[in-house]
N, C-alpha and C positions, 0 to 999 in steps of 0.2 A: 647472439642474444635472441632468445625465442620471444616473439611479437605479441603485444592483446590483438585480436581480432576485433575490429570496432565496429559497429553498425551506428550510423546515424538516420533520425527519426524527425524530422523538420528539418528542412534547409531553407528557413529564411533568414532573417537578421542573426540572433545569437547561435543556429546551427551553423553559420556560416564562423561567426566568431570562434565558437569551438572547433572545428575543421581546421581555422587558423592557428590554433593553440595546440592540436594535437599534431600538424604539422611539424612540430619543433621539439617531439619524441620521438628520440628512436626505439622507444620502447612499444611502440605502440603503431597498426595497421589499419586504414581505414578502406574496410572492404564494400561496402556498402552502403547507401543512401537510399532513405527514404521521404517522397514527400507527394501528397492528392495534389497536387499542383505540377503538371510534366511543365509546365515551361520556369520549373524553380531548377525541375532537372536538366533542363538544355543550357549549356555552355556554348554562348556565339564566341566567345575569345577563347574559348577551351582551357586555357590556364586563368586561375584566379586567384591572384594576394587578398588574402580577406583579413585584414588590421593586421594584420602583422610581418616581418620583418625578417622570418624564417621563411624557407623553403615554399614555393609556391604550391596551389593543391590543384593535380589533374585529373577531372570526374571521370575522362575515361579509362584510368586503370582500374575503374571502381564499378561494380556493378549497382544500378538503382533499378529501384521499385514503385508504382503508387499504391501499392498496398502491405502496411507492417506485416502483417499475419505471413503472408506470402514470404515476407523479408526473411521471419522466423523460420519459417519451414526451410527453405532452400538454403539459406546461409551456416554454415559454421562462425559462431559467434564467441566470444566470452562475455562481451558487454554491450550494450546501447547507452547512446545518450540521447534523451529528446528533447526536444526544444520545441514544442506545444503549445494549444490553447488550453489555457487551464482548468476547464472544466473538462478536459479526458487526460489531464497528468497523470489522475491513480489508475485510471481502466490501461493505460498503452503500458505504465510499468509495472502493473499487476500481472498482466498479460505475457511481458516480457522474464518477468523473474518463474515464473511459472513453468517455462522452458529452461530453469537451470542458470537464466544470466545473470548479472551485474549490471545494475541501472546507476544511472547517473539522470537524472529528471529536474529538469527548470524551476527553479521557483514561480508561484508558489507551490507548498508541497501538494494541495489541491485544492477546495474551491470548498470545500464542507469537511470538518474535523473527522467524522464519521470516516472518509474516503480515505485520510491522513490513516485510522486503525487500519484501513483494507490494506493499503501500500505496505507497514510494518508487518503485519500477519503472516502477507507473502513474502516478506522478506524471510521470516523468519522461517515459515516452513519449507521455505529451500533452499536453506543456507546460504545467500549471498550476502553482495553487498546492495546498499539502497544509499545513497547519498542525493541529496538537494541544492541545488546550485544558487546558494546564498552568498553569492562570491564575498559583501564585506568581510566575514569572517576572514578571506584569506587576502585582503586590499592591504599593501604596504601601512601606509597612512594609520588606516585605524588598528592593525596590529599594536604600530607603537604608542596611538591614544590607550590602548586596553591595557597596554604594558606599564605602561606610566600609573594609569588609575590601581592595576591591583598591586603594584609594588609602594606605592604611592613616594614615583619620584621626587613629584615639591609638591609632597603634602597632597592630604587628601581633598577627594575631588569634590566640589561642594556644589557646582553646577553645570550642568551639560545642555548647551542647545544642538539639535541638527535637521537641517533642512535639505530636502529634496523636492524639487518640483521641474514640469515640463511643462510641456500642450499634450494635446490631444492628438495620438497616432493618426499618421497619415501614412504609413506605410504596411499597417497590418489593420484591417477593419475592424476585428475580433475584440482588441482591444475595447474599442468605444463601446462593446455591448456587454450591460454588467454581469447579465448571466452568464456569460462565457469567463469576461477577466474578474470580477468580483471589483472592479471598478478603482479605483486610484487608492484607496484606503491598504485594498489586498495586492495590487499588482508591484505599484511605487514602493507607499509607504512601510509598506511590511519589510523592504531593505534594512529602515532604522530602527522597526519594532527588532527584527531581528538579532542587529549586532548590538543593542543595548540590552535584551535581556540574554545574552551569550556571553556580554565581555560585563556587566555589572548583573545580573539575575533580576529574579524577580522583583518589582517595586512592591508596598505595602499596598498602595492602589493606584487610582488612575484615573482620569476625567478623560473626557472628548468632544470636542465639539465640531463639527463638519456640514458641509453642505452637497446635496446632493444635484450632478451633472448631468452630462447628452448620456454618461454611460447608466443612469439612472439607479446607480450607487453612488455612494461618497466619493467625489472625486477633488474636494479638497477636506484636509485634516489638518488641526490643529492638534496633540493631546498633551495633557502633562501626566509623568510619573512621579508618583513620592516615594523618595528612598526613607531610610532612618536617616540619614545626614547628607541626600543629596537629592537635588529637584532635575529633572529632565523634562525638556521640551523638544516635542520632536513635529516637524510643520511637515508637513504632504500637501502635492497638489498638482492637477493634469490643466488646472485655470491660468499657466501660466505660457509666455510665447517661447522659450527657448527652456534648455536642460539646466540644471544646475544644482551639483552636489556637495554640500559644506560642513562644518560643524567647526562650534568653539566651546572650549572647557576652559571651567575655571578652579584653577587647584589654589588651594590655599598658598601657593607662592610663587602660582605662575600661570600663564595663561597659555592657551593653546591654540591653533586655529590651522584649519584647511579648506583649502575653497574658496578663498574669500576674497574676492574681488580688489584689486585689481592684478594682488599678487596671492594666485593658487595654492603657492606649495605648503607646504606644511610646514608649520614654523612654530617658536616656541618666546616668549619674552618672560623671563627667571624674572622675580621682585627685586627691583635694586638695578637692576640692568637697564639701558635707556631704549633701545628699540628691540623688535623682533630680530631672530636671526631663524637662518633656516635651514630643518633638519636633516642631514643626510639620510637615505631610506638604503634600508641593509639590501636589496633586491630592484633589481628596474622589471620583473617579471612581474604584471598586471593578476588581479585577485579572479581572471579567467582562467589563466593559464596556471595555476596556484592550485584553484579548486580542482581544476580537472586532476594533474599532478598525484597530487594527494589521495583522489577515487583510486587511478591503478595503482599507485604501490600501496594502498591496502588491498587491493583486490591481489596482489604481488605477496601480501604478508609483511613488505615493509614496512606499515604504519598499521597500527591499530586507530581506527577511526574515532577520535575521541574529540575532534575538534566541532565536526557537522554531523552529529547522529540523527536518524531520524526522529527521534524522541523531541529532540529539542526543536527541530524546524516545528514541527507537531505544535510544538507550544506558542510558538509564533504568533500560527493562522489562530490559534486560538486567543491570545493576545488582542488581536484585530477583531474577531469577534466579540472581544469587551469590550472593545472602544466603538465598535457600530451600537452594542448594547448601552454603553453611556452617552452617544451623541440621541440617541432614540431617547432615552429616559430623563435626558440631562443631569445627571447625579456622579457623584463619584462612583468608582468599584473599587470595592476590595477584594483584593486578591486571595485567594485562599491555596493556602502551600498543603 
């Protein structure tokens, strides 16, 4: 089985994640690392399990870099993934698909819509691939919320909440400063902006109301979307002490819910039925390990990438962009298709 050649481009929290994830393809080589940080690159254990449960990852069969450009030139690559601060996601994969590669690039897709065309442009005038790592799109859970809502297994879906909130990074600085992350509205919340207008589209419009943090963006969000016959609320927020990722739908004959304290899983209570029961999930394979998956075998020809185009992440950060423009004006938007 002939290998992707991988380069990676940040190794701290989620290049680590993805390292762990690409670990547990044999389809796939991880030749190279890159990170401005050499003691991201020094291994005092030398072997590292990083979340995962597969094969462990050893840097020294791997050549590293502190400099991408460098990385490019000397390496035989097919693809990179970066895992970045998001005000240079477009310039390092601009940069990269420029030489002919295959990017796989962090969410957000970048930090200004304008930088969103630059990344497509290059994808486009070098024939690759560009994918964004919006994992919900590929998370068990919300799979079968989107499944349910477009098939509409009990009935259609009449109201959606979902909520995501943490604290404030203490393991990456970058995060806390808005210019760099575009502040909790773009970094967090843009997760739920995502998979709700991916798995239900565009709303007719949209409110926002937010307040702004230490990252001197919006760092907590409220907004609501209006469908024709369905309302969604979606909460963001880095104001808070611990992580926590949830949502409950309410279908015309059944309720839904994940996350939700004090029992997580994903569970379903049909009308008529007396308590919750809970859903088996078709995969134990994490919406990490899912997304990346999915980049090579389109980059492979096995998949035509119809799930995470860049088109659609595009419309995302642009998304969020309305709702800063409605917390700022205090009015609804409407959306124009």
């Amino acid at each position: 089985m002939e290998k992707l050649k991988v380069g990676i481009c940040g190794y701290g929290g989620l290049g680590r994640v993805h390292v762990g994830s690409m670990m547990g393809m044999e389809d796939v080589e991880i030749v190279a690392v890159c990170d401005n940080n050499p003691k991201k690159l020094e291994s005092k254990e030398v072997k590292i399990n990083i979340e995962t449960n597969g094969p462990v990852f050893d840097i020294r069969n791997c050549r590293t870099y502190l400099d991408f450009r460098k990385m490019l030139k000397k390496e035989k690559l097919d693809a990179v993934v970066t895992a970045l601060p998001t005000n240079i996601h477009a310039e390092y994969a601009v940069m990269a698909m420029k030489e002919g590669l295959h990017v796989f690039s962090e969410k957000p897709m970048a930090l200004k819509v304008r930088e969103c065309d630059k990344m497509i442009k290059a994808r486009d005038d070098n024939k690759v691939q560009l994918q964004i790592g919006q994992c919900l799109r590929f998370w068990p859970e919300y799979e079968i919320l989107k499944k349910a809502a477009e098939e509409k297994t009990y009935g259609p879906l009449k109201a959606l909440t979902m909520i995501r909130i943490g604290g404030y990074s203490a393991w990456a600085e970058w995060f806390n400063d808005g210019k760099i992350s575009g502040g909790a509205i773009l970094d967090l919340h843009l997760h739920d902006v995502d998979w709700v207008q991916h798995a239900l589209g565009l709303p007719k419009a949209l409110v926002a109301s937010g307040l702004k943090g230490i990252t001197g963006e919006v760092d907590d969000v409220t907004a609501i979307w209006q469908y024709e016959d369905c309302i969604v609320s979606i909460r963001g927020s880095w104001m808070y002490q611990t992580f926590s990722m949830s949502f409950q739908a309410f279908f015309e004959n059944a309720a839904m819910d994940f996350g939700i304290h004090p029992d997580t899983a994903l569970r379903v209570k049909v009308k008529g039925e007396k308590e919750f029961r809970k859903v088996d999930l078709p995969t134990k394979e994490n919406g990490y390990y899912r997304e990346l998956k999915y980049f090579f075998d389109s980059i492979k020809g096995k998949e035509k990438n119809t799930v995470c185009t860049a088109e659609s992440t595009k419309k995302s950060v642009e998304l969020v962009m309305l709702e800063n423009k409605s917390i700022e004006k205090r009015k609804w938007m409407k959306i124009v298709t």
